[in-house]
C-alpha positions as CSV (number, residue, x, y, z in Angstrom):
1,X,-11.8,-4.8,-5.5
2,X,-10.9,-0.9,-5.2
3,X,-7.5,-0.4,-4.2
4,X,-5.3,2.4,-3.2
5,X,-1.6,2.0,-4.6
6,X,1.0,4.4,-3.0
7,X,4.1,4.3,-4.5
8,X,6.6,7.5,-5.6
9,X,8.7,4.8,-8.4
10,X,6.4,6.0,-11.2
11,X,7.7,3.7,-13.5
12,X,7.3,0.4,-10.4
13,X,4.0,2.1,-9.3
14,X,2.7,1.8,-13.0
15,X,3.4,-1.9,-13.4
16,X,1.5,-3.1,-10.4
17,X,-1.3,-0.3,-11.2
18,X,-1.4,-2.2,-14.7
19,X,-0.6,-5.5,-13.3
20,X,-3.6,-5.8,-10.5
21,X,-6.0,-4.5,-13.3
22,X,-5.8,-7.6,-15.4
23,X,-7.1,-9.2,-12.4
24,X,-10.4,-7.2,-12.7
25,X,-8.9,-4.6,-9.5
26,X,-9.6,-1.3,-9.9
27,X,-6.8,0.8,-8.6
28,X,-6.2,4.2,-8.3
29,X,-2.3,4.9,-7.7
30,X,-0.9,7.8,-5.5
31,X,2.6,9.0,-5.9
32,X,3.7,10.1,-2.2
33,X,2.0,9.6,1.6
34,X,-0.1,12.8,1.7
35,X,-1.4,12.2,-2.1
36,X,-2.2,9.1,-0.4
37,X,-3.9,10.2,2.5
38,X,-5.8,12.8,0.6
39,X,-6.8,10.0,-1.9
40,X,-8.5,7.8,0.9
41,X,-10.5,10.8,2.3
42,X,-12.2,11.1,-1.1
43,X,-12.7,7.9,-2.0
44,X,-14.0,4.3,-0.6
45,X,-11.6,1.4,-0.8
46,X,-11.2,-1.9,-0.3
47,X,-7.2,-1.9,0.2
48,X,-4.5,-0.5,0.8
49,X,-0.9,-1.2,-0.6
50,X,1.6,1.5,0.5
51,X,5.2,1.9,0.1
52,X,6.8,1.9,3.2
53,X,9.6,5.1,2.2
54,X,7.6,7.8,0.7
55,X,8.2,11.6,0.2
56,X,6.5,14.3,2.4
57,X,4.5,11.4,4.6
58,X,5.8,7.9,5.2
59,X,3.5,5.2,4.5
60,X,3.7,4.4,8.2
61,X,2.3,7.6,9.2
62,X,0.0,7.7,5.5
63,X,-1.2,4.0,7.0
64,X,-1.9,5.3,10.6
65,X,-3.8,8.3,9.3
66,X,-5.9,6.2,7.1
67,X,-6.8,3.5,10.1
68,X,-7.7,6.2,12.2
69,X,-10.4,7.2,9.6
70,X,-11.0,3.5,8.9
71,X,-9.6,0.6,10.9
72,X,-11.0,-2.1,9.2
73,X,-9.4,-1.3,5.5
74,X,-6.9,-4.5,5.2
75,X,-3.5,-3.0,3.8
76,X,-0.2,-4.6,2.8
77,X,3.4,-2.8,2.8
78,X,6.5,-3.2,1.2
79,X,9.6,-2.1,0.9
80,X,12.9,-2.0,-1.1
81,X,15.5,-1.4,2.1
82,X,13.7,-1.0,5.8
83,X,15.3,-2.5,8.7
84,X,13.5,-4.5,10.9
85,X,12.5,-1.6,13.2
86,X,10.4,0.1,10.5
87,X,8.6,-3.1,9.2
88,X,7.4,-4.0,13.0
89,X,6.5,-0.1,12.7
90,X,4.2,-0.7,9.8
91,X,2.7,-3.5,11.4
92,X,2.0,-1.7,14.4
93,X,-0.1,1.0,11.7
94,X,-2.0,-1.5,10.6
95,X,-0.7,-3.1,7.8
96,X,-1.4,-7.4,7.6
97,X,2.0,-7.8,6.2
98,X,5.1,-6.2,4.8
99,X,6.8,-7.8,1.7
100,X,10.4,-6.9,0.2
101,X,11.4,-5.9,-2.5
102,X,11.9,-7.3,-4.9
103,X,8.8,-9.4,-5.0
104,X,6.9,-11.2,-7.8
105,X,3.4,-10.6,-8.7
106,X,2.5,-13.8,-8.5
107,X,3.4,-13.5,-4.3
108,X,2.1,-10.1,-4.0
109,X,-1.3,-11.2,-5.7
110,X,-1.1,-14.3,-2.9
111,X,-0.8,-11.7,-0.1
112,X,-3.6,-9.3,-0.7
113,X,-6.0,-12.5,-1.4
114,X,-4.9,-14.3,1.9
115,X,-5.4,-10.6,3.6
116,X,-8.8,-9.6,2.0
């Protein structure tokens, strides 16, 4: 599977870039909501995992812009500290679920396989 990772922690974005690819996942990791966007545009995936809180584009608005272009991409949020409000939010963009953080791979693994 070919998915887009956007996450601005570098360091946090690396270790579930590295961690999804011992499961055989190609993944190609943005670090901010319009790097994001931009990303999508270019390429063909087959999910989305986005960072709720990003810089210059939040991954609410990165998620709506890329179901405009394509409704049917499954995607899964998460987040370190939104309320309520802004989880429902991300739903509402399209995303399946929203986890917090902290999560373990083992769960987030378990979440994009029930969604895909």
């Amino acid at each position: 599977m070919h998915i887009l990772l956007i996450e601005d922690d570098k360091n946090f974005g690396l270790i579930l870039k590295l961690e999804l690819e011992t499961d055989q996942h190609r993944v190609d990791l943005a670090h901010d909501g319009v790097e994001g966007v931009l990303s999508f545009i270019r390429n063909r995936y087959d999910f989305v995992l986005v960072d709720i809180r990003l810089p210059r584009l939040t991954g609410t608005d990165a998620l709506r812009i890329i179901h405009g272009i394509d409704p049917s991409v499954p995607a899964l949020a998460f987040t370190g500290s939104a309320g309520r409000q802004e989880m429902q939010d991300v739903r509402e963009a399209g995303a399946s679920a929203c986890l917090s953080k902290p999560f373990t791979m083992s769960r987030l693994k378990l979440e994009i396989e029930s969604i895909h």
